[in-house]
C-alpha positions as CSV (number, residue, x, y, z in Angstrom):
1,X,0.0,0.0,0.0
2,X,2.0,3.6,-0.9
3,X,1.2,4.8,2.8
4,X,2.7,1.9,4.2
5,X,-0.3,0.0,6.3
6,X,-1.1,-3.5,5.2
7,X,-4.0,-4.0,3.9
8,X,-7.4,-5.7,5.5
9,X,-8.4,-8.6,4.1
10,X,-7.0,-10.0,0.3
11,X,-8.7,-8.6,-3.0
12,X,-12.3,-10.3,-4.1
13,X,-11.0,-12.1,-7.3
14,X,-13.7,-14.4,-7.8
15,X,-18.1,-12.9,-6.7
16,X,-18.6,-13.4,-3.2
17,X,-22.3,-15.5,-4.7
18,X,-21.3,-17.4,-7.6
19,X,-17.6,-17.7,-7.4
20,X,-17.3,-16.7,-11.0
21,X,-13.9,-15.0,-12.0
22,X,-15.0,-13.2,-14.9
23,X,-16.0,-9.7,-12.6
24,X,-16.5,-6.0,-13.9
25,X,-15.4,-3.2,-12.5
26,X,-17.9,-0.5,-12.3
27,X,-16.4,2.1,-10.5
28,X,-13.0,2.6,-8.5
29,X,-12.5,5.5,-6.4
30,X,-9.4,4.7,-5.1
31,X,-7.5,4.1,-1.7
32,X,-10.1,6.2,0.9
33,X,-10.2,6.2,4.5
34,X,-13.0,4.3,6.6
35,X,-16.0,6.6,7.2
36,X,-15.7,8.5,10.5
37,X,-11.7,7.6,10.8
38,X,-11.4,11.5,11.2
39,X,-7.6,12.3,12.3
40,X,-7.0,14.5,15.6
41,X,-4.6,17.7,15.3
42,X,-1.7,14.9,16.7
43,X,-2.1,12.7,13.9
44,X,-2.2,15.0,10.7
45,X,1.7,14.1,10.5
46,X,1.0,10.1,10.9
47,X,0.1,8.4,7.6
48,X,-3.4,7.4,7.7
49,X,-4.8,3.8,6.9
50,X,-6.7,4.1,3.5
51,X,-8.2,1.0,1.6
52,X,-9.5,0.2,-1.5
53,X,-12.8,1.0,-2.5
54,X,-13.9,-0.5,-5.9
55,X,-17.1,-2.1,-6.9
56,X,-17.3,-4.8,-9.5
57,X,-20.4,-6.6,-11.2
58,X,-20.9,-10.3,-11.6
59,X,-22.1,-11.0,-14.8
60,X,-23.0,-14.8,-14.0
61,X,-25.4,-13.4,-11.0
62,X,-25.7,-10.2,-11.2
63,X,-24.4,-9.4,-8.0
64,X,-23.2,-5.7,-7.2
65,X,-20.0,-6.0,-4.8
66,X,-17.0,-4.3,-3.5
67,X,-13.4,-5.8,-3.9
68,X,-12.0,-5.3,-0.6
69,X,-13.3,-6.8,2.5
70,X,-12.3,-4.8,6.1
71,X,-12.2,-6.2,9.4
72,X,-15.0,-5.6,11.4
73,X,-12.9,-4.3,14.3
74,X,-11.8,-1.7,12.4
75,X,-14.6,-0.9,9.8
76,X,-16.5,-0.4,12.8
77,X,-14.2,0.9,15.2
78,X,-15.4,4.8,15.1
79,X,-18.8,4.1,13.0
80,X,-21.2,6.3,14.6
81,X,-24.4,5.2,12.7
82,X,-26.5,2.7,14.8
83,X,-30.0,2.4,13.0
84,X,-31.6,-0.1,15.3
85,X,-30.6,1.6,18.3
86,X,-31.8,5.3,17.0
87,X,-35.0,6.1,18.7
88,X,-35.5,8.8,16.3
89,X,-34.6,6.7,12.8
90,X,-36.9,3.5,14.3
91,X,-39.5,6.4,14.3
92,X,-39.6,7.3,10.7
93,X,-39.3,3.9,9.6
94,X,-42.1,2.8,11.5
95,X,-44.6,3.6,8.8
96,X,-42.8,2.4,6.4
97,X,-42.5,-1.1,7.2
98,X,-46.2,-1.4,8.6
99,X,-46.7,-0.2,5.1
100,X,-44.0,-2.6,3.1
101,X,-45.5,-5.9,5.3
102,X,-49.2,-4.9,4.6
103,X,-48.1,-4.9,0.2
104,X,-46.0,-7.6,0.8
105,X,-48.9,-9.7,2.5
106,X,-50.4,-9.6,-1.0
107,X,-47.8,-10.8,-3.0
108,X,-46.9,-14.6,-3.3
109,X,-43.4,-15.1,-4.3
110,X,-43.2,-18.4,-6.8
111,X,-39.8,-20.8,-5.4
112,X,-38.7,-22.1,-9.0
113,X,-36.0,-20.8,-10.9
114,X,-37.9,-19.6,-14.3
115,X,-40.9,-17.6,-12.9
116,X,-42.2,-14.9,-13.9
117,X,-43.6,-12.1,-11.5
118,X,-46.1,-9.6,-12.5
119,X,-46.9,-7.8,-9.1
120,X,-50.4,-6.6,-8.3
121,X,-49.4,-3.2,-8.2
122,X,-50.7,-0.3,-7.2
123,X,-52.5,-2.4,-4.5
124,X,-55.7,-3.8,-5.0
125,X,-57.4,-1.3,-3.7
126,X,-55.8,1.4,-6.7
127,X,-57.5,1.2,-10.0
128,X,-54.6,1.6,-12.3
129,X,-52.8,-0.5,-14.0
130,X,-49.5,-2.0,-12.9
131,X,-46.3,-0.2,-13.0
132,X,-44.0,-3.1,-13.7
133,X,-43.1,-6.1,-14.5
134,X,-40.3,-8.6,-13.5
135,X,-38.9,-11.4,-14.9
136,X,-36.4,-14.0,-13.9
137,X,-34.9,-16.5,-16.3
């Protein structure tokens, strides 16, 4: 690494789903810090840890992932963000789900590989026709 810390984890060369080699990058933004690894006035002399940060598509799943994988210990370390412990986020979301469990009551999910899905939306109770259609082959 040019800043001279190792690196967490070893580089995702095969999908995390399929095991397929043949990923795509999407985007690579470079070597970044972790998210809330702000330095203190001490440390703006110390080189600071930085990993990669690149996502890649699987063409054989479709599965969207990143290349790099951290150690929880440190991902986490000064991660301030806590959803199910935020009184205020539970809150907002409450509607939400009631309202995602009540449409998704309604909707039967075939368990074969080959389905199609045309979802009853807007819910039954709407009059217009549905806004989209899924398929899975």
């Amino acid at each position: 690494m040019p800043d001279g810390n190792p690196r967490v984890g070893a580089a995702l060369i095969s999908c995390r789903s399929c095991g397929s080699s043949g990923l795509q990058e999407i985007i690579s933004l470079g070597e970044i810090p972790l998210a809330n690894s702000l330095l203190g006035a001490e440390q703006l002399e110390e080189p600071e840890a930085r990993y990669p940060l690149e996502v890649v598509f699987c063409p054989i799943c479709s599965l969207v992932q990143i290349t790099a994988t951290v150690a929880p210990e440190l991902l986490f370390r000064n991660y301030l963000y806590f959803s199910s412990f935020s009184a205020t986020m539970m809150g907002a979301t409450g509607p939400n789900v009631s309202s995602l469990k009540t449409l998704m009551s309604r909707v039967t999910f075939p368990r074969t590989v080959g389905w199609k899905y045309r979802p009853s939306w807007p819910p039954p109770h709407r009059t217009s026709a549905p806004l989209a259609t899924a398929s899975c082959t």
